[in-house]
Structure formats: structure tokens, C-alpha cells
N, CA and C atoms as an extended XYZ file, in Angstrom:
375
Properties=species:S:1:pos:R:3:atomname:S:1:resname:S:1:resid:I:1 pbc="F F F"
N       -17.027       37.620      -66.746 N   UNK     1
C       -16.580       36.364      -66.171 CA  UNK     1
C       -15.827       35.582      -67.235 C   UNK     1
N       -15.156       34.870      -67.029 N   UNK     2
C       -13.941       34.658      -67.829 CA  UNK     2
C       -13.792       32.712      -67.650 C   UNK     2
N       -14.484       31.768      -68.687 N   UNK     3
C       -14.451       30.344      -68.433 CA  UNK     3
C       -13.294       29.744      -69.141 C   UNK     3
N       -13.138       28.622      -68.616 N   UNK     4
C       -12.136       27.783      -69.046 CA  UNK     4
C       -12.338       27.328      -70.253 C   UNK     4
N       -11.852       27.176      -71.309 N   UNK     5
C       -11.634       26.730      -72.845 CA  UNK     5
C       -10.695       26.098      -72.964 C   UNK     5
N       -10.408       24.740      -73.029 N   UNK     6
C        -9.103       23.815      -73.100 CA  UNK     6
C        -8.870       23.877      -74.538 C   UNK     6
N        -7.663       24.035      -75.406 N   UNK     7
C        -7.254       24.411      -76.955 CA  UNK     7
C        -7.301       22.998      -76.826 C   UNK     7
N        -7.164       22.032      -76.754 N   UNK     8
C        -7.241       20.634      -76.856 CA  UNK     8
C        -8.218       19.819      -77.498 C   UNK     8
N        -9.551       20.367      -77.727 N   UNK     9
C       -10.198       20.054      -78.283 CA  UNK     9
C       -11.261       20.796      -78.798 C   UNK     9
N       -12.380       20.050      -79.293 N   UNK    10
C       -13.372       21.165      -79.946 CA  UNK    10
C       -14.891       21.155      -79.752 C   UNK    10
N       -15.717       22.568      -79.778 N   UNK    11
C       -16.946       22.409      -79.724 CA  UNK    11
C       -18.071       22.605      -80.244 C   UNK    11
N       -19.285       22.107      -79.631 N   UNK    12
C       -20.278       22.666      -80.208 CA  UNK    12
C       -20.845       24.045      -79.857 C   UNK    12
N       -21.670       24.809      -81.002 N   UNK    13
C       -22.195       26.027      -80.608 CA  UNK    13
C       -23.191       25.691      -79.413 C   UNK    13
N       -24.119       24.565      -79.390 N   UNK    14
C       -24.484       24.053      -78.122 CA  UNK    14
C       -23.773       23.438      -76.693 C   UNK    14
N       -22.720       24.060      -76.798 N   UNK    15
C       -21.801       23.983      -75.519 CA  UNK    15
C       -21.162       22.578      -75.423 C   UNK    15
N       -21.449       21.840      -76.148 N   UNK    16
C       -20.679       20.056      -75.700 CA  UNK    16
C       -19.262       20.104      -76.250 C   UNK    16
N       -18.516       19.595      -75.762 N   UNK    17
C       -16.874       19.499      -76.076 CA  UNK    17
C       -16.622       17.985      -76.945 C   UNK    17
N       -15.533       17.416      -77.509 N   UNK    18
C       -15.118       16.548      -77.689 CA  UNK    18
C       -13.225       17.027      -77.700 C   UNK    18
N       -12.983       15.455      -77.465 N   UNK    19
C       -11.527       15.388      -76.888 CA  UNK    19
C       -11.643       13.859      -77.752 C   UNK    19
N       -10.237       13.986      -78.309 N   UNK    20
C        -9.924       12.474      -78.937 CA  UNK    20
C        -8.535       11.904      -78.576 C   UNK    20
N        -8.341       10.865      -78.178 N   UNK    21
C        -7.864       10.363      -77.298 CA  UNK    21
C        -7.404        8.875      -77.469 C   UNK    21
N        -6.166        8.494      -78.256 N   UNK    22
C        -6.190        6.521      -78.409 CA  UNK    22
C        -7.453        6.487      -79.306 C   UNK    22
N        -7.339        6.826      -79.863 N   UNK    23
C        -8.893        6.115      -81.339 CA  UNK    23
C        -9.944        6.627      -81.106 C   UNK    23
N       -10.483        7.000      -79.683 N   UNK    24
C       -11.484        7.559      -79.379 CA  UNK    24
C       -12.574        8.491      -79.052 C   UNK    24
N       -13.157        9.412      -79.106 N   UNK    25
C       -13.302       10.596      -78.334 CA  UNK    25
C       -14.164       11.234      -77.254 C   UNK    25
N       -14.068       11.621      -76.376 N   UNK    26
C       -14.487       12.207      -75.394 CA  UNK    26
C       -15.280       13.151      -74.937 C   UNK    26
N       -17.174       13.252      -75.004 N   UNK    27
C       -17.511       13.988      -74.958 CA  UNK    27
C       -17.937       14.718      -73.377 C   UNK    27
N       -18.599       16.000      -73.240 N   UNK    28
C       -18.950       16.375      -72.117 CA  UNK    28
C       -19.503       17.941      -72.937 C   UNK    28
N       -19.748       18.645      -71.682 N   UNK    29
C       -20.487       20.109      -71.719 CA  UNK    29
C       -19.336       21.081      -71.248 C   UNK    29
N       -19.409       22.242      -71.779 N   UNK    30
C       -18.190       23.011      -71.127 CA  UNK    30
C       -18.361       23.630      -69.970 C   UNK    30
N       -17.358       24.769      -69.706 N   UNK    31
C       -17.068       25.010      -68.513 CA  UNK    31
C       -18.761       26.188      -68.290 C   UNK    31
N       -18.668       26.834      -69.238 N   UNK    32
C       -19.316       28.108      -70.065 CA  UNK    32
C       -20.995       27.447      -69.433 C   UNK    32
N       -21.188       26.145      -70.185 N   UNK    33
C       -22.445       25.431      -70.098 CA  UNK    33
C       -22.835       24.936      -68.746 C   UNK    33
N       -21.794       24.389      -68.163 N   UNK    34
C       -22.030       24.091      -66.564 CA  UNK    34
C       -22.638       25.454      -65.619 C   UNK    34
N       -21.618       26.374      -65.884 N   UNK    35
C       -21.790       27.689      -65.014 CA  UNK    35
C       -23.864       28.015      -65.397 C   UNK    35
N       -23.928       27.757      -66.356 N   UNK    36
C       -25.296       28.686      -67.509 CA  UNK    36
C       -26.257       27.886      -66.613 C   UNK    36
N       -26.170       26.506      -66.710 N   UNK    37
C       -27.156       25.429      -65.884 CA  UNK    37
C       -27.275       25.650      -64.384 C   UNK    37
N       -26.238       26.080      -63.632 N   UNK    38
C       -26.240       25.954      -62.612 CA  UNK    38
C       -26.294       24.525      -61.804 C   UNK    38
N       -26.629       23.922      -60.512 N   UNK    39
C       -26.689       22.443      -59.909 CA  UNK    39
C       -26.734       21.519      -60.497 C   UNK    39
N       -26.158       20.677      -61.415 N   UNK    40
C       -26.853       19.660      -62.150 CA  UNK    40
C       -27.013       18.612      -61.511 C   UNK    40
N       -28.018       18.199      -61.429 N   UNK    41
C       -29.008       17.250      -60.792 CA  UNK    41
C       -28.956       16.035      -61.522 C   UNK    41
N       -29.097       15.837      -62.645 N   UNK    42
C       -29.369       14.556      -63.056 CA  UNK    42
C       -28.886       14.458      -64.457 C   UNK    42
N       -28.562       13.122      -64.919 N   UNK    43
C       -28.012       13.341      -66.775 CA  UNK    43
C       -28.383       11.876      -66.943 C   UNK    43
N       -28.815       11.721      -67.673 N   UNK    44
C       -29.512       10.823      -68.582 CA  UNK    44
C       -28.684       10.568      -70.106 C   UNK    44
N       -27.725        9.356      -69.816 N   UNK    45
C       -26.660        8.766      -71.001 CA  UNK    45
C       -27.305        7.631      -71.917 C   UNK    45
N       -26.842        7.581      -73.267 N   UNK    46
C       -26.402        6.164      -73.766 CA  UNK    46
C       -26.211        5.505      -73.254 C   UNK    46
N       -26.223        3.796      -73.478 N   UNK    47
C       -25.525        2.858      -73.118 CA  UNK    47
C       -24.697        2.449      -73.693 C   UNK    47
N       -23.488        1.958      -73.014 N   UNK    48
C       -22.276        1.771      -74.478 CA  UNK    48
C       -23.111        0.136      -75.419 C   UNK    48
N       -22.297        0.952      -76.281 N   UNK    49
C       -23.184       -0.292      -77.621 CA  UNK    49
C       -23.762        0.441      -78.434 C   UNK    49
N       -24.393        1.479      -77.783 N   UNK    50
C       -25.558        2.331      -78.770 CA  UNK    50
C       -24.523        2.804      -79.808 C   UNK    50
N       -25.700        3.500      -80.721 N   UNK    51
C       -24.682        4.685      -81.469 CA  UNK    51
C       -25.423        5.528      -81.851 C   UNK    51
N       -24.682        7.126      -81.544 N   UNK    52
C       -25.227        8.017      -81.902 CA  UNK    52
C       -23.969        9.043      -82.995 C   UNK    52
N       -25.405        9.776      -83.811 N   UNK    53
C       -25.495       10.186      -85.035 CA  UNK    53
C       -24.450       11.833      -84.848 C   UNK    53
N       -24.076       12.483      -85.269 N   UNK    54
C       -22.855       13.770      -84.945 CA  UNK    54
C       -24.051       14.515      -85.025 C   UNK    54
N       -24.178       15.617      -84.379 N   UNK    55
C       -24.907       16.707      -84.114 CA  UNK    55
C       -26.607       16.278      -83.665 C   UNK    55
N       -26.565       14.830      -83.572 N   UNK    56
C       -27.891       14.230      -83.156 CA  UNK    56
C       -28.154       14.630      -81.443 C   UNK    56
N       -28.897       14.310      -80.814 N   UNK    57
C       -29.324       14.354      -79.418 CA  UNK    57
C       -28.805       12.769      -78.725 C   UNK    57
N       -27.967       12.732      -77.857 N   UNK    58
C       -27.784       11.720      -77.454 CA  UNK    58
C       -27.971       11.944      -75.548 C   UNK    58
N       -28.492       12.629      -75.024 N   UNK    59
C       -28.876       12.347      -73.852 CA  UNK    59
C       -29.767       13.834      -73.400 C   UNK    59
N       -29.692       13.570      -71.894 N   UNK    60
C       -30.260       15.110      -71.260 CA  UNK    60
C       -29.580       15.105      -69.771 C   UNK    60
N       -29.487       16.526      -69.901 N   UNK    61
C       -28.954       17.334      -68.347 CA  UNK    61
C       -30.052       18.130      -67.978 C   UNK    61
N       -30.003       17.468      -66.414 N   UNK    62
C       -31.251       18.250      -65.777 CA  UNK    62
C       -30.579       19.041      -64.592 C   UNK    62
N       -30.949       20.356      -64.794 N   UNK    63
C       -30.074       21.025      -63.286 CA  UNK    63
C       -31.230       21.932      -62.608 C   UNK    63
N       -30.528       22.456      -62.090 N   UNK    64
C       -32.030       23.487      -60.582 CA  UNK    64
C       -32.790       24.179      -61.156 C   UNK    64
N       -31.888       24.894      -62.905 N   UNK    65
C       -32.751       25.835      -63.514 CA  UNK    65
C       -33.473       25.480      -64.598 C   UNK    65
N       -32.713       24.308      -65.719 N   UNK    66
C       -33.039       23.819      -66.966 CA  UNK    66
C       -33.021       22.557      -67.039 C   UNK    66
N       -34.060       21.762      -68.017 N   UNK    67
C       -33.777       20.423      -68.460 CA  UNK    67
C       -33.022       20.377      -69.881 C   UNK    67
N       -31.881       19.776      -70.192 N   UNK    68
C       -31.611       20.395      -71.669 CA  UNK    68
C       -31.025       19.548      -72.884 C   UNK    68
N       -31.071       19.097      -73.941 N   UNK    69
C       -30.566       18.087      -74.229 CA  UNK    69
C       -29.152       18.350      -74.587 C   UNK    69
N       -28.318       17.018      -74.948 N   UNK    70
C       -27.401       16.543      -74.856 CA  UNK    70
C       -26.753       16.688      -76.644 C   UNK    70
N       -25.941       17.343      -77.196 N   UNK    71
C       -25.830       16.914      -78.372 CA  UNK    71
C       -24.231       16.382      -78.673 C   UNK    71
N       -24.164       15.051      -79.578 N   UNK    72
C       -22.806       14.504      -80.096 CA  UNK    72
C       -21.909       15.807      -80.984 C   UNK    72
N       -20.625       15.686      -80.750 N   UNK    73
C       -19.971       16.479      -81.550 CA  UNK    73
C       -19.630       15.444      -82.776 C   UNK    73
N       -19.500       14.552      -82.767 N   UNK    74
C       -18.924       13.392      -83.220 CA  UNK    74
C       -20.207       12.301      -83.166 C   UNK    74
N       -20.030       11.239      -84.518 N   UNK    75
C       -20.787       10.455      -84.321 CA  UNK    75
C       -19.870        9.223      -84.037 C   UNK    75
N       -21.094        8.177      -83.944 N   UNK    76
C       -20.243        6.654      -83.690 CA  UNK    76
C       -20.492        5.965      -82.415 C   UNK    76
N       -19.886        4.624      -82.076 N   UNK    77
C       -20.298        3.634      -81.188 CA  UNK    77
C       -20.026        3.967      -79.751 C   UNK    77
N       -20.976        4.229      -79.175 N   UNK    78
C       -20.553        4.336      -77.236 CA  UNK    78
C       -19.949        3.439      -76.796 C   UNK    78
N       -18.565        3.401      -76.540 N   UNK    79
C       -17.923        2.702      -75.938 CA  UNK    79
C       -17.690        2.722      -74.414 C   UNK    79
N       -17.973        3.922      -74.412 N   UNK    80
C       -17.665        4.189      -72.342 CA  UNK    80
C       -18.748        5.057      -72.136 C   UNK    80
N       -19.097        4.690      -70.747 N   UNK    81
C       -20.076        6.052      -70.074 CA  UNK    81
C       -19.893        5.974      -68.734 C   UNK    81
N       -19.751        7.591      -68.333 N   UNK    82
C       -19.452        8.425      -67.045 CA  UNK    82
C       -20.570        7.478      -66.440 C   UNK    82
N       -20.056        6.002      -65.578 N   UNK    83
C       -21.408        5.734      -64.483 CA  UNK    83
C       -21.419        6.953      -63.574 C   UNK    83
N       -19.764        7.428      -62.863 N   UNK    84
C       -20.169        8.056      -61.950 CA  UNK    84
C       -21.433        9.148      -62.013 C   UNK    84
N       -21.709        9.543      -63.106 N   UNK    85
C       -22.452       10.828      -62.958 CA  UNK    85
C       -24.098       10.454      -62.756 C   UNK    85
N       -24.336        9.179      -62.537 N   UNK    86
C       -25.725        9.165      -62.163 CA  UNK    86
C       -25.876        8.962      -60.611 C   UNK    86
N       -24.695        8.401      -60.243 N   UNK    87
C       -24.849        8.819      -58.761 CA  UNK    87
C       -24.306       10.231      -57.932 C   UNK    87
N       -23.530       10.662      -59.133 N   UNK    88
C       -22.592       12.020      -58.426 CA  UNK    88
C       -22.763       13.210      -59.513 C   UNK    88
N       -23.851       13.706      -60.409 N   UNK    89
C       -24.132       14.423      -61.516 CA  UNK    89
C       -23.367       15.382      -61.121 C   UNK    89
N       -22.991       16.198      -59.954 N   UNK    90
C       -21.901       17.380      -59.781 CA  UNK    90
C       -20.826       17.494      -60.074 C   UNK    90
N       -20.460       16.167      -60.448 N   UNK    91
C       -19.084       16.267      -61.005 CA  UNK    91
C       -18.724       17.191      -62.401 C   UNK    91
N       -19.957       17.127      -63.357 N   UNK    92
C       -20.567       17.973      -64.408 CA  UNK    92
C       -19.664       19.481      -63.647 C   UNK    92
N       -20.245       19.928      -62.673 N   UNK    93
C       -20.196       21.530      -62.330 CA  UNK    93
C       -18.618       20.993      -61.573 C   UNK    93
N       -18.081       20.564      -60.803 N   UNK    94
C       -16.785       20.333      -59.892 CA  UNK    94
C       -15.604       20.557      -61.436 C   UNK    94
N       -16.020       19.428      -62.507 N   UNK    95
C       -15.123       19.506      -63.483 CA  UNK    95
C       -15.199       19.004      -64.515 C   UNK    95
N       -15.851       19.522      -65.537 N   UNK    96
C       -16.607       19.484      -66.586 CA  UNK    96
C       -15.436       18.767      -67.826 C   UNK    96
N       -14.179       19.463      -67.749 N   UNK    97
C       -13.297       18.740      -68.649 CA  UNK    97
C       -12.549       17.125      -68.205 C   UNK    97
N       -12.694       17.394      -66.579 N   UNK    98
C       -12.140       15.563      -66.459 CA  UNK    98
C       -13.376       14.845      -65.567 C   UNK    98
N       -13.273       14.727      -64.424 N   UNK    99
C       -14.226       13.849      -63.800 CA  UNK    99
C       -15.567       13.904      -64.425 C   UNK    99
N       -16.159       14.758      -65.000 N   UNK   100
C       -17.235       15.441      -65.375 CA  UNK   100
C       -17.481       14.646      -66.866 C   UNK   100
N       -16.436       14.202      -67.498 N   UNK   101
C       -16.801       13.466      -68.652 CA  UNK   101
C       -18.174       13.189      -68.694 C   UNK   101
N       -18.622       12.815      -70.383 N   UNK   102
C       -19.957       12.076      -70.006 CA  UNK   102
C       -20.061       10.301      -70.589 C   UNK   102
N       -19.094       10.715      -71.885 N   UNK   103
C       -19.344        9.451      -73.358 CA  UNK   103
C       -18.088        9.037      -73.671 C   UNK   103
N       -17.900        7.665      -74.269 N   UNK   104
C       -16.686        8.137      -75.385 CA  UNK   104
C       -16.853        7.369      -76.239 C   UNK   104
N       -16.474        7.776      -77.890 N   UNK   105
C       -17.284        7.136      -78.752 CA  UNK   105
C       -15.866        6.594      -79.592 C   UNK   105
N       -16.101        5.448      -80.189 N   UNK   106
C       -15.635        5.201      -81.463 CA  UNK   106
C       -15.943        5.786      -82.677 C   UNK   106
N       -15.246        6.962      -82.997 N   UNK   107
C       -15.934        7.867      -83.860 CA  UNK   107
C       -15.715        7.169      -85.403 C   UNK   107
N       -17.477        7.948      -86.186 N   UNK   108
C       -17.324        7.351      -87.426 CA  UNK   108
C       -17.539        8.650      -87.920 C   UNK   108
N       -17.910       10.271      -87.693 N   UNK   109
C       -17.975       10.699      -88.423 CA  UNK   109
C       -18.381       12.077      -87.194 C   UNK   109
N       -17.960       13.246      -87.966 N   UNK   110
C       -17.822       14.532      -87.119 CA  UNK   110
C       -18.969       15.483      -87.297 C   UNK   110
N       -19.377       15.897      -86.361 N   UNK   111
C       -19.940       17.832      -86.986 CA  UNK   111
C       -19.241       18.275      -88.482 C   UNK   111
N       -20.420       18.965      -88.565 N   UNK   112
C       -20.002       19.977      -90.021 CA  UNK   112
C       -19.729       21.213      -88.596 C   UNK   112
N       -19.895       21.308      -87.746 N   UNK   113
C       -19.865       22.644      -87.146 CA  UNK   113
C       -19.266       22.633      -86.050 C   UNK   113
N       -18.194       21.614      -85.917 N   UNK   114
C       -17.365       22.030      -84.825 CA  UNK   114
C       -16.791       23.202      -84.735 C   UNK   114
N       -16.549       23.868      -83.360 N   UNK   115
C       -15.648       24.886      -83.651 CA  UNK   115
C       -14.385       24.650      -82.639 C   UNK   115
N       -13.117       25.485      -83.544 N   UNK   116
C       -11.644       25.360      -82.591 CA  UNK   116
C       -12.255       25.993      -81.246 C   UNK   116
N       -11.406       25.861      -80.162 N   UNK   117
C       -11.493       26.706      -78.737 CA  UNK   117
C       -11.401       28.195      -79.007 C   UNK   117
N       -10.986       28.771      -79.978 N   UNK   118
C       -10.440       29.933      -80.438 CA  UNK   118
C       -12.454       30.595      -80.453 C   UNK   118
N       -12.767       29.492      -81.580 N   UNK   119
C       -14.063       30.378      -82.098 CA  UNK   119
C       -15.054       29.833      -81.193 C   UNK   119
N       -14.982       28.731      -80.100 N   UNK   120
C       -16.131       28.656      -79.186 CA  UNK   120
C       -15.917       29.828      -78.074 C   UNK   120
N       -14.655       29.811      -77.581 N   UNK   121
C       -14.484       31.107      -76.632 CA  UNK   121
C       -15.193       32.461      -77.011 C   UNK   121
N       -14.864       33.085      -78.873 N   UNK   122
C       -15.693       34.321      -79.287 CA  UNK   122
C       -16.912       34.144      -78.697 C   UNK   122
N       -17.363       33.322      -79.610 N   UNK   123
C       -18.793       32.848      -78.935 CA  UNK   123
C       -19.406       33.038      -78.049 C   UNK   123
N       -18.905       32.733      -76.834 N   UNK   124
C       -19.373       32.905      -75.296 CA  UNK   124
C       -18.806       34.267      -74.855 C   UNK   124
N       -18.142       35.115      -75.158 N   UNK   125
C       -17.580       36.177      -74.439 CA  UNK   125
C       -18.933       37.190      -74.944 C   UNK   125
């Protein structure tokens, strides 16, 4: 099976993406991670204001099969959060790189372990 990997941005070996964007960046779960979870049911965010730490735990996804946590690719200040996804969590599985967003942070500081799309794709194949 063959998932979507946008070269646009980068991830974690724990499946979360970031996208930077106007000063900011954009996290979510990939295509790879949605499919693995199956239904996602519920996600549990930050509030903007908070701040979370790069490779720290900043929320949880709950779907039909797993509860699982959430990790930052990027650290720094929550500036935005996906409301839709506490009333519409499928958007996660519909489209994980846009509607599906979860965060977006004012970043202060990155993963030591991001990887390009190149080496998250190895990864998953």
C-alpha cells in the first residue's frame, strides 16, 4: 500500500508532520498514521497559549483500535487549534495534511530527529 508523503515538510519517526508556514508551523499525523489508527474518534489538543516542548507529548488520538499520544515536531507557543476536530475528529482520516490539521505553533525550537519526506517514506515502506 502506497501513502501520501507531502516533500513539503517534515516528520516524526512517531508519525506527526510539521509544515511551516508565515512564521509558523503546522502540526498533524500522517497519512501512514491515520490509515495504522483506523476511525479516529476523539483528539485531545492544547490550548492556544500553552507551550509545548519539541519531541514532548502534547496531546492524544483516540481511534476504534488505539489510544495514542500526540508528539511536537517543533517546540513553542500554540497559537491555533483544529476546533473542528473535536466535533468532527474524521477529518484526521478524510485529510490528514489539510482539514485534518491539529496545532500551529510559534516555533522556538525543533526535533533533533526530524526526518525529510524522503527518509519518513523509507521508514514506512
Amino acid at each position: 500500500m502506497s501513502f501520501d508523503v507531502p516533500a513539503d515538510r517534515q516528520y516524526l519517526e512517531s508519525h506527526e508532520w510539521a509544515a511551516e508556514s508565515d512564521g509558523t508551523v503546522r502540526i498533524g499525523i500522517s497519512d501512514f498514521a491515520q490509515d495504522e489508527l483506523g476511525d479516529v474518534v476523539f483528539v485531545e489538543l492544547p490550548q492556544s497559549g500553552e507551550t509545548v516542548e519539541a519531541d514532548d507529548n502534547f496531546g492524544v488520538i483516540e481511534s476504534i483500535k488505539a489510544v495514542s499520544d500526540l508528539y511536537a515536531p517543533v517546540g513553542g507557543e500554540v497559537v491555533a487549534v483544529n476546533d473542528r476536530l473535536f466535533d468532527e475528529p474524521e477529518l484526521v482520516n478524510d485529510d490528514p495534511y489539510g482539514e485534518g490539521w491539529m496545532i500551529e505553533l510559534e516555533a522556538t525550537d525543533e526535533s533533533e530527529s526530524l526526518l525529510s519526506a524522503d527518509e519518513y517514506e523509507a521508514q514506512i515502506a
